[in-house]
C-alpha positions as CSV (number, residue, x, y, z in Angstrom):
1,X,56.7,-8.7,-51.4
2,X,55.5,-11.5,-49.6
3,X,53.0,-12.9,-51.7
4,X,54.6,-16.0,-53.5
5,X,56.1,-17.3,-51.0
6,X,53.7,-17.6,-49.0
7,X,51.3,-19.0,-51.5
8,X,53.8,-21.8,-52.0
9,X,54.1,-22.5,-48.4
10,X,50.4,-22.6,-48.1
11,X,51.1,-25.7,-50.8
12,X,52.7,-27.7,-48.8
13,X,51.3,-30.5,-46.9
14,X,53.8,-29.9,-44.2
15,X,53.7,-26.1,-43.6
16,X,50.5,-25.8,-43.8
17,X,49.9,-27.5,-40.8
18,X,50.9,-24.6,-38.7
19,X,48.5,-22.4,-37.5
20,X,48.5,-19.8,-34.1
21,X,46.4,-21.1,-31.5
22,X,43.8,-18.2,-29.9
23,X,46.1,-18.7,-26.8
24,X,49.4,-17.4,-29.6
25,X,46.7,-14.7,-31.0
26,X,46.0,-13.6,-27.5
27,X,49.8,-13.5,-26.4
28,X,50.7,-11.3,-29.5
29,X,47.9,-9.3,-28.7
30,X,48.8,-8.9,-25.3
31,X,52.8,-8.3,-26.1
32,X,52.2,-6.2,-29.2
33,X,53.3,-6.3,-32.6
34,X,56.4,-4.7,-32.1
35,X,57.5,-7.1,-28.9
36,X,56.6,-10.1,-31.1
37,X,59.0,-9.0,-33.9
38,X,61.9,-7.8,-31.5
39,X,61.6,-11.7,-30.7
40,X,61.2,-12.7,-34.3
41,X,64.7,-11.0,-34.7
42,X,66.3,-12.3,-31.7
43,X,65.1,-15.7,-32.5
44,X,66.8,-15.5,-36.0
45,X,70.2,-13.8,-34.7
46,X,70.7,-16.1,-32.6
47,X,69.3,-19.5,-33.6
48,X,69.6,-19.5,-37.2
49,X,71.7,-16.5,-38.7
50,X,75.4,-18.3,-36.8
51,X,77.3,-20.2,-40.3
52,X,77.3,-22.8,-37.9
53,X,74.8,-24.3,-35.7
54,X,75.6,-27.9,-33.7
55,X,71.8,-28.6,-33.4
56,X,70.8,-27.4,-36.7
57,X,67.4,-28.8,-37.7
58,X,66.6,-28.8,-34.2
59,X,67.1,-25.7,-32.7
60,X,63.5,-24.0,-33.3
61,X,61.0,-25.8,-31.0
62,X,57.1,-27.0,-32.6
63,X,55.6,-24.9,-29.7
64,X,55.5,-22.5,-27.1
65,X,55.7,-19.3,-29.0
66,X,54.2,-17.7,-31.9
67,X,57.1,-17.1,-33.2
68,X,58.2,-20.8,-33.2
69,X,55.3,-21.7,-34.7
70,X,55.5,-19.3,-37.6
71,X,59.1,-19.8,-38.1
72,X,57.8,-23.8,-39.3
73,X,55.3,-22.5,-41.7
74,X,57.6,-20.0,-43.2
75,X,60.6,-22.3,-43.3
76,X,62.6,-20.4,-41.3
77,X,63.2,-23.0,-38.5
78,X,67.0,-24.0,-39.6
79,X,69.4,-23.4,-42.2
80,X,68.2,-26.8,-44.3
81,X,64.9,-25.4,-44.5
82,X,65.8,-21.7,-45.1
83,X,68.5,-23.1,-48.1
84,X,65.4,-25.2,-49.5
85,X,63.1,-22.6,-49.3
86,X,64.7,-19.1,-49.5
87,X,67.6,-20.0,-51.5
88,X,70.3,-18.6,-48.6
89,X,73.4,-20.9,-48.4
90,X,74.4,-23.5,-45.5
91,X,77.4,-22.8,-43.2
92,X,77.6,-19.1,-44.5
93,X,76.5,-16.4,-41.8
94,X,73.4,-14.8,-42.4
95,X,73.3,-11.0,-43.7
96,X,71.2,-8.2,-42.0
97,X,69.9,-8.2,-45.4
98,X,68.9,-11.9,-45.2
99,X,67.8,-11.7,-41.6
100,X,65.4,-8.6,-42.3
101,X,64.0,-10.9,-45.3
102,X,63.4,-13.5,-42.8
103,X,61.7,-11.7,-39.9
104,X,59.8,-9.6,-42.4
105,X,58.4,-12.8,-43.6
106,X,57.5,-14.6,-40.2
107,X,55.6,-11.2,-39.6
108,X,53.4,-11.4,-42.2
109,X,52.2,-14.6,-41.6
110,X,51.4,-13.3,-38.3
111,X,49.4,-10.8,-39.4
112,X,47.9,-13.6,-41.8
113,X,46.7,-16.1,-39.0
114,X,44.6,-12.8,-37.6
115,X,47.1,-11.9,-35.0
């Protein structure tokens, strides 16, 4: 489902610059799959999903979580990049639907940076 998106990420000079640390791999290991992607979806409900976000284009940090760093290589990081990317609209409230797309898609490039 994933596939050519994330081949076209893995194009760009940009996004392809992320990549999990052993010291993200070994917190995902330690936290579990599951925990990582309960934060994936906490992350997006509440930092990018709102219709409208004051520090938008800010909001998602370059470090201190997997998650983070995943949500730059996915383009997931604020609503310029998700509208660029993924085709979801600015200043409207992201869908469960939407969302789900979203975390679903930070996941697996988790599980493709060995994690």
């Amino acid at each position: 489902m994933y596939e050519q998106i994330l081949e076209n990420l893995r194009k760009s000079t940009f996004r392809s610059k992320f990549k999990l640390k052993e010291k993200d791999k070994l917190y995902i290991k330690q936290k579990g799959m599951s925990v990582i992607e309960s934060h994936a979806r906490d992350f997006i409900a509440k930092r990018v999903a709102p219709a409208q976000i004051p520090n938008d284009g800010k909001q998602t940090p370059m470090k201190g979580h997997p998650v983070f760093i995943a949500q730059h290589a996915t383009a997931c990081c604020c609503r310029g990049c998700i509208n660029k990317w993924h085709k979801f609209p600015k200043n409207v409230e992201l869908t469960p639907k939407q969302q789900d797309y979203l975390v679903g898609l930070i996941m697996e490039w988790i599980k493709t940076q060995g994690a």
